[in-house]
N, C-alpha and C positions, 0 to 999 in steps of 0.2 A: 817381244812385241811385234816381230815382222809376222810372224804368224798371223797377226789380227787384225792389222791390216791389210794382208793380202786377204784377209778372208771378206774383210770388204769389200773392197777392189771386186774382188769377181763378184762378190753378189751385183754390185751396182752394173759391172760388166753385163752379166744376165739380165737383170731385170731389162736393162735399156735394149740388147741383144734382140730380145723380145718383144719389145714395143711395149711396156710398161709403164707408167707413170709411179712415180712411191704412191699416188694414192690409191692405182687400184692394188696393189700390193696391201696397203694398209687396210683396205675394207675387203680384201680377202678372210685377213687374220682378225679383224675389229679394232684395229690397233689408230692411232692420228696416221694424219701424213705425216708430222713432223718427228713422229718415233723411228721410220724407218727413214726419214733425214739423218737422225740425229745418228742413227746406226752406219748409214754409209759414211758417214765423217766422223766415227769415231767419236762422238759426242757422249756417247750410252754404249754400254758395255754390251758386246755383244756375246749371250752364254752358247755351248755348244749344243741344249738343243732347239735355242731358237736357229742357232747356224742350221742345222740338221732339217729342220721345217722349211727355212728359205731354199734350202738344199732341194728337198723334195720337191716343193711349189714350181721353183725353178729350173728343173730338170729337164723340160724342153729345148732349154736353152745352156745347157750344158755338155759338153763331151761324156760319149759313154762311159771310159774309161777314168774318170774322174774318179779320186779315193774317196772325195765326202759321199759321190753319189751309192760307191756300195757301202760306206758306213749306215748311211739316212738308210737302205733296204733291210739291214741285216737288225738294225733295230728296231725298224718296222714291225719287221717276222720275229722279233724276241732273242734271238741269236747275238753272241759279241764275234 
């Protein structure tokens, strides 16, 4: 389970990184504010391709070299 929490961790990292609020995160995706709360504190299970979306959305504000960032491309483009 540290896996998934770290994987919080840096989404919330990012989003804030970037001056984001969860709510415009949330009405990017149509989603509440209180879903992508609930996602930063582990409230709601985070699956890996909503990881994979915050991955992409986020990507401004992430290191190039990031593993999720060429996972979220390589599935983009169809390739594993």
């Amino acid at each position: 389970m540290k896996a998934k929490r770290h994987a919080r961790e840096e989404i919330r990292t990012w989003r804030e990184n970037l001056r984001l609020s969860q709510q415009d995160v949330a009405d990017v995706f149509g989603w509440k504010r209180d879903a992508v709360s609930k996602i930063e504190t582990g409230k709601n299970n985070l699956y890996l391709d909503e990881y994979l979306v915050l991955v992409k959305f986020l990507a401004a504000g992430i290191p190039t070299d990031h593993p999720a960032l060429a996972l979220a491309e390589r599935l983009r483009d169809g390739t594993r």
